[in-house]
C-alpha positions in Angstrom: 28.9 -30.2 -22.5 32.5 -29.5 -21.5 33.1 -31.1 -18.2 33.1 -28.4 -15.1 30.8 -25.8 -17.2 27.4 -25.0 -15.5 24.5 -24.7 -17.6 21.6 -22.8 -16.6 18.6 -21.9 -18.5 18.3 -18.3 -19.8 14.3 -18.1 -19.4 13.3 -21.4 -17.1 9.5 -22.1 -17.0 9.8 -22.1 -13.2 11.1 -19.2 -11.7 12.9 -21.0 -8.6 15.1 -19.0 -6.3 17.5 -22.1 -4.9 18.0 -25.2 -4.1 17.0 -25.1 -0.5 17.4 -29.0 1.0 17.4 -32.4 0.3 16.0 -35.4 2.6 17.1 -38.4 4.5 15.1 -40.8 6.2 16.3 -41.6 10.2 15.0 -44.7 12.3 16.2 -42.9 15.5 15.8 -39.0 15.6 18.2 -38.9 19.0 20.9 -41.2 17.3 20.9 -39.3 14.9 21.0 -36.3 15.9 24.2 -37.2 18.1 25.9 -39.0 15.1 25.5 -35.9 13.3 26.5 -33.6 15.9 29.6 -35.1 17.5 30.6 -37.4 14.8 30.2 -35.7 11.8 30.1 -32.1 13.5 27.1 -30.7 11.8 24.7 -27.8 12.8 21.4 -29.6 14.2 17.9 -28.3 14.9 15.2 -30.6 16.3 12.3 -29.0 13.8 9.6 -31.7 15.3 9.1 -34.9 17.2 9.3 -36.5 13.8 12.4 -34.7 12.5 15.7 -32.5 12.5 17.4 -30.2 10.0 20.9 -30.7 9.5 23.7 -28.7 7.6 27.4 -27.8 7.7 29.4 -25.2 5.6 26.7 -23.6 3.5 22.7 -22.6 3.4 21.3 -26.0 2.2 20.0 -28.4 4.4 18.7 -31.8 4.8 16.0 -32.7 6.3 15.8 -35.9 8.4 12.5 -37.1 9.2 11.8 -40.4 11.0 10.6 -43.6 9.1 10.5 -46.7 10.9 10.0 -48.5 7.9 13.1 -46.6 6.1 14.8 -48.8 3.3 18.6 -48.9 2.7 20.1 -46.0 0.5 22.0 -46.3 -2.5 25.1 -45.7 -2.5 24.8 -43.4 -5.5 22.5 -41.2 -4.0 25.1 -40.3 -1.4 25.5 -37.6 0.9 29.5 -35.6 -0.1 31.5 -34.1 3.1 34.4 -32.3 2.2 37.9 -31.6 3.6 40.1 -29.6 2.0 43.1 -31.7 1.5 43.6 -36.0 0.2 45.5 -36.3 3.4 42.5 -34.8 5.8 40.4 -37.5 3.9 42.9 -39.9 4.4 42.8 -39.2 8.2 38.7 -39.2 9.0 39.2 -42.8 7.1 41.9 -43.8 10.2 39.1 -41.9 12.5 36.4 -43.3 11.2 37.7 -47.0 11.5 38.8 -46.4 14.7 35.3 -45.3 16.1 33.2 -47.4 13.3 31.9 -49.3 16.3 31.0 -46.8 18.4 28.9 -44.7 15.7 27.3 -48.3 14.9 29.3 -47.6 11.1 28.0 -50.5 9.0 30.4 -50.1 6.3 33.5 -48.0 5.1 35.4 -48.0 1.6 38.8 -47.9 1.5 40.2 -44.2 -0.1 40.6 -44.1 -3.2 40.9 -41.0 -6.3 37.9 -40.8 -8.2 36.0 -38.6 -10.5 39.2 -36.1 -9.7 39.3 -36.1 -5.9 40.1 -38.6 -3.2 37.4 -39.6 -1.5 35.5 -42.8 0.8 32.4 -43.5 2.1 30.7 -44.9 5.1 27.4 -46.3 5.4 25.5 -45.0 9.0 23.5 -46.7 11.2 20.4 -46.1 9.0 22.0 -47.3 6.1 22.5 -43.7 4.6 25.5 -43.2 2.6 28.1 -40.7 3.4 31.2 -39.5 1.1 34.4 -37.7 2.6 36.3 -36.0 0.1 39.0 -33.9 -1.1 38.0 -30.4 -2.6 40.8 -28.0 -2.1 38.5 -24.4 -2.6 35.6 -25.9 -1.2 37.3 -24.8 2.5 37.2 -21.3 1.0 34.0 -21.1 -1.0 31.4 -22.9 0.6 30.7 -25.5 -2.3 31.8 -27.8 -4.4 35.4 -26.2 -7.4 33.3 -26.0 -9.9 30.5 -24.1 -8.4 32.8 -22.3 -6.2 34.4 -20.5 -10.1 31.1 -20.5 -11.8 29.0 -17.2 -11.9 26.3 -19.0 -9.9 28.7 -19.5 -6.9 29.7 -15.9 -6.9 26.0 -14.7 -6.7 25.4 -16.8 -3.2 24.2 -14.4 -0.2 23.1 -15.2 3.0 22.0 -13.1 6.2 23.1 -13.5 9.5 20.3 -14.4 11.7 20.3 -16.0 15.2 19.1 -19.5 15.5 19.3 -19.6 19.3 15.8 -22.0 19.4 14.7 -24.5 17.5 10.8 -22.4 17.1 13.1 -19.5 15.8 14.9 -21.6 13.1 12.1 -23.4 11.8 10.6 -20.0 11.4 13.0 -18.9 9.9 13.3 -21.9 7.5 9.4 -22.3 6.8 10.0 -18.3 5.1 13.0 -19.7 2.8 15.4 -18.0 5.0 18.8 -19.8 5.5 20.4 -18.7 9.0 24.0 -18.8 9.8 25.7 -19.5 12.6 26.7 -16.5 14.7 30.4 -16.4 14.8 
């Protein structure tokens, strides 16, 4: 397979719609959720007592559900934020080891270009990896270059619906529905 084609089956045996979330284990639901929110400046919803839904840029989510007993992530199994620019990821680097000790940051690589971006990561204070890098159309498209030109990126639809509770956006996520933020 030529690198940057997507494949797709024609006829797959399950007839799936998208790929709706992921999920990341939390020891502290209201650390968390502030690390997420001010820090990384992610959309929040507090779906339970036991967990949150998070997102930024796009319909997927992840869902972050309490574990007390949570083990450490690898760091292959990362979590990408992207910027549009190397010099934006260069800059959250300066920010983030500036305020590591504030956000209780356990770790940060230096930047460096890989896999045909720039990019570092930071391990949180639940040991859950987190990768900034540089995707130029990504600040355009939602997603990742080589979704953002493939046919499956130019199919992506999304309503706008109001999630101005968190019982109103878990409704609406519990029917598959993605909302968006008002603008």
């Amino acid at each position: 397979m030529a690198e940057g084609h997507v494949e797709a089956a024609r006829e797959p045996i399950l007839k799936l719609k998208f790929l709706s979330h992921g999920t990341l284990e939390a020891i502290n639901l209201d650390q968390k959720r502030k690390f997420y929110k001010e820090f990384l400046g992610l959309e929040v919803v507090r779906t339970s007592q036991v967990s949150l839904m998070i997102r930024l840029g796009n319909t997927n989510t992840i869902a972050v559900v309490k574990n007390e007993r949570k083990q450490a992530m690898p760091i292959l199994n990362h979590n990408g934020l992207d910027v549009s620019t190397r010099e934006e990821v260069d800059k959250c680097h300066e920010i983030v080891m500036a305020q590591k000790d504030k956000w209780s940051i356990k770790k940060v690589t230096r930047p460096v270009d890989q896999h045909g971006t720039r990019s570092f990561y930071l391990l949180d204070l639940d040991d859950n990896w987190w990768e900034i890098c540089a995707t130029p159309r990504a600040a355009t498209a939602g997603c990742s270059p080589k979704v953002a030109t493939s046919k499956i990126g130019a199919r992506r639809t999304a309503a706008v619906i109001p999630t101005n509770s968190p019982a109103n956006a878990r409704s609406i996520l519990q029917r598959g529905k993605r909302p968006l933020p008002r603008k």
